[in-house]
PAKE-66154 format. One record per residue (C-alpha): x, y, z; residue in three letters. Coordinates in pm, whole numbers, plus 50000, padded with zeros to 5 digits. Example, Ala and Ser with C-alpha at 12.3 -4.5 7.8 and 13.67 -1.06 7.14 Angstrom:
residues 2
512304955050780ALA/513674989450714SER/
This chain:
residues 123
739797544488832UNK/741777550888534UNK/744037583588474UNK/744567602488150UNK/746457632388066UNK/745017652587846UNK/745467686687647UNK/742557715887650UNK/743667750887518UNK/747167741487566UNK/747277731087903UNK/747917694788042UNK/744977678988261UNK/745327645088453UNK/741867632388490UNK/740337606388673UNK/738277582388482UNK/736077551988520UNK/737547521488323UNK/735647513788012UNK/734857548288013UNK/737807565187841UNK/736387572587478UNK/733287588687627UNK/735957611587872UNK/738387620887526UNK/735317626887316UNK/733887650087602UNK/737737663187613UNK/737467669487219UNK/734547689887254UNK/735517712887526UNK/738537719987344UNK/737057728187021UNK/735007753887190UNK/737857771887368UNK/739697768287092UNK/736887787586807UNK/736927814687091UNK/740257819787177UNK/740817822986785UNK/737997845086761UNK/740107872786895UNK/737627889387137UNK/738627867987464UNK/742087860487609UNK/741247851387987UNK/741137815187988UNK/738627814288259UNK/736067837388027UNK/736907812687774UNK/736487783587987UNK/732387800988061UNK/731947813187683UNK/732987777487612UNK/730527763187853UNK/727547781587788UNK/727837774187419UNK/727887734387527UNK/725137744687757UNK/722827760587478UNK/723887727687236UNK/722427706087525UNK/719447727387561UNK/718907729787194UNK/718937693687140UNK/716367690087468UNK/713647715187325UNK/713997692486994UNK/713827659687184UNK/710537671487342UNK/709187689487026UNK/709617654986889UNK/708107633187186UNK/705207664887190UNK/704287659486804UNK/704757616486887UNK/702117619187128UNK/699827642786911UNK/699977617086638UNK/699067587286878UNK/695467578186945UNK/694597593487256UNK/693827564387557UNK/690397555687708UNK/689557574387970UNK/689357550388218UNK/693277543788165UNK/694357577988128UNK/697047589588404UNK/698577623888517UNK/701917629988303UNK/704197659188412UNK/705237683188170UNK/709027692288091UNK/709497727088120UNK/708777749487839UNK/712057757387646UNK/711297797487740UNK/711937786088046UNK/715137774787990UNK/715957802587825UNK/715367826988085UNK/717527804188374UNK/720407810288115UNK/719807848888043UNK/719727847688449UNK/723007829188489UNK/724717847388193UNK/724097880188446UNK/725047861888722UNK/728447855788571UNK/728897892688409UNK/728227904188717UNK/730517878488938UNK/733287883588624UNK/733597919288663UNK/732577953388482UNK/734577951988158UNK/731927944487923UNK/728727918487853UNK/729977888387850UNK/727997877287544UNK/
């Protein structure tokens, strides 16, 4: 296991890393700190730790973003395809419905405003 300092909002980090892994941990490093950073200089949020959530969520969202697309696309694949014989045909499980995902989040995001105190949404 490998150990690199690194800087987020400021602040040093020494992380533990797999070896041969180190670009994927700085890239991953890169992003987080790009987020803090657009919402620190925002100007609405100073706590780090709100930041650190804000920050978080956002990546979350990306993530969850890029999901619903990867299944819209696999969805419209499997449209296109010529459907099997029925002999052959098995049970698939569906991924959930990105509405889904979408309320779990709006459910966290209370979670946290409640957990984070009674100063304001914090979305």
């Amino acid at each position: 296991m490998k150990q690199i300092e690194v800087q987020i909002l400021q602040q040093s980090y020494l992380l533990s890393c797999p070896e041969g892994h180190e670009g994927r941990l700085l890239d991953a490093v890169e992003r987080v700190d790009t987020a803090m950073t657009k919402i620190r200089d925002a100007g609405k949020v100073r706590a780090r730790e709100r930041i650190a959530v804000l920050a978080a969520l956002n990546l979350a969202f990306e993530i969850a973003d890029r999901d619903a697309a990867d299944l819209a696309a696999r969805s419209a694949e499997r449209r296109a395809a010529p459907a099997p014989a029925a002999s052959t045909t098995t049970a698939q499980h569906e991924l959930p419905l990105p509405e889904a995902d979408d309320e779990r989040l709006r459910a966290v995001v209370g979670r946290l405003d409640d957990a984070l105190g009674g100063d304001g949404r914090l979305l």
